[in-house]
C-alpha positions in Angstrom: -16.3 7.9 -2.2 -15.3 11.5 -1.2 -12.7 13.5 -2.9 -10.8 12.7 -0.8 -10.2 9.4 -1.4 -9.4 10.4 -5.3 -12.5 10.4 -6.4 -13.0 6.8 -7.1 -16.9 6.7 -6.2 -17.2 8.0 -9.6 -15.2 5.2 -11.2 -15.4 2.2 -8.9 -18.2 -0.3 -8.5 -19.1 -1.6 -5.3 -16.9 -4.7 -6.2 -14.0 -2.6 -7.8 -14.1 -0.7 -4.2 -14.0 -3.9 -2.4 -11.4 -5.4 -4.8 -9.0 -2.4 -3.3 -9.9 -2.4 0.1 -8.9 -6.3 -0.1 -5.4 -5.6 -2.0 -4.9 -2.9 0.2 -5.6 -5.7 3.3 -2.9 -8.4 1.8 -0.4 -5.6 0.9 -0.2 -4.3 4.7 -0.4 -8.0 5.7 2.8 -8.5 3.8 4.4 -5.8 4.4 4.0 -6.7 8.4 5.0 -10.0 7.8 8.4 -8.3 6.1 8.8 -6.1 8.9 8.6 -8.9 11.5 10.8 -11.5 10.0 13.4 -9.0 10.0 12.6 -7.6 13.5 12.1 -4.1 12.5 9.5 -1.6 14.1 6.1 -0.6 12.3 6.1 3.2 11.1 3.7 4.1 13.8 6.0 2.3 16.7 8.7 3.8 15.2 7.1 7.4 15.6 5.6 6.7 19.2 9.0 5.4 20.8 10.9 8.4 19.3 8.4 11.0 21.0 6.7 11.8 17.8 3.2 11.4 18.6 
């Protein structure tokens, strides 16, 4: 991995990296399922329907 993304090609296996990428999946899935239950907007809605982007 680049820089970028902290360096972590230097310090990740191929199964740390997908380890991540999978707790990154189930903690945006959560935090969508938080967001709908209470009926609130996604960031990125949020920032399109004020003009934003």
């Amino acid at each position: 991995m680049s820089p970028a993304a902290l360096d972590l090609g230097g310090i990740l296996t191929s199964s740390g990296v997908t380890a991540a990428a999978i707790f990154l999946w189930i903690a945006a899935v959560i935090i969508a399922s938080i967001l709908a239950k209470y009926n609130r907007k996604g960031p990125l809605e949020h920032l399109m329907r004020h003009g934003f982007i």
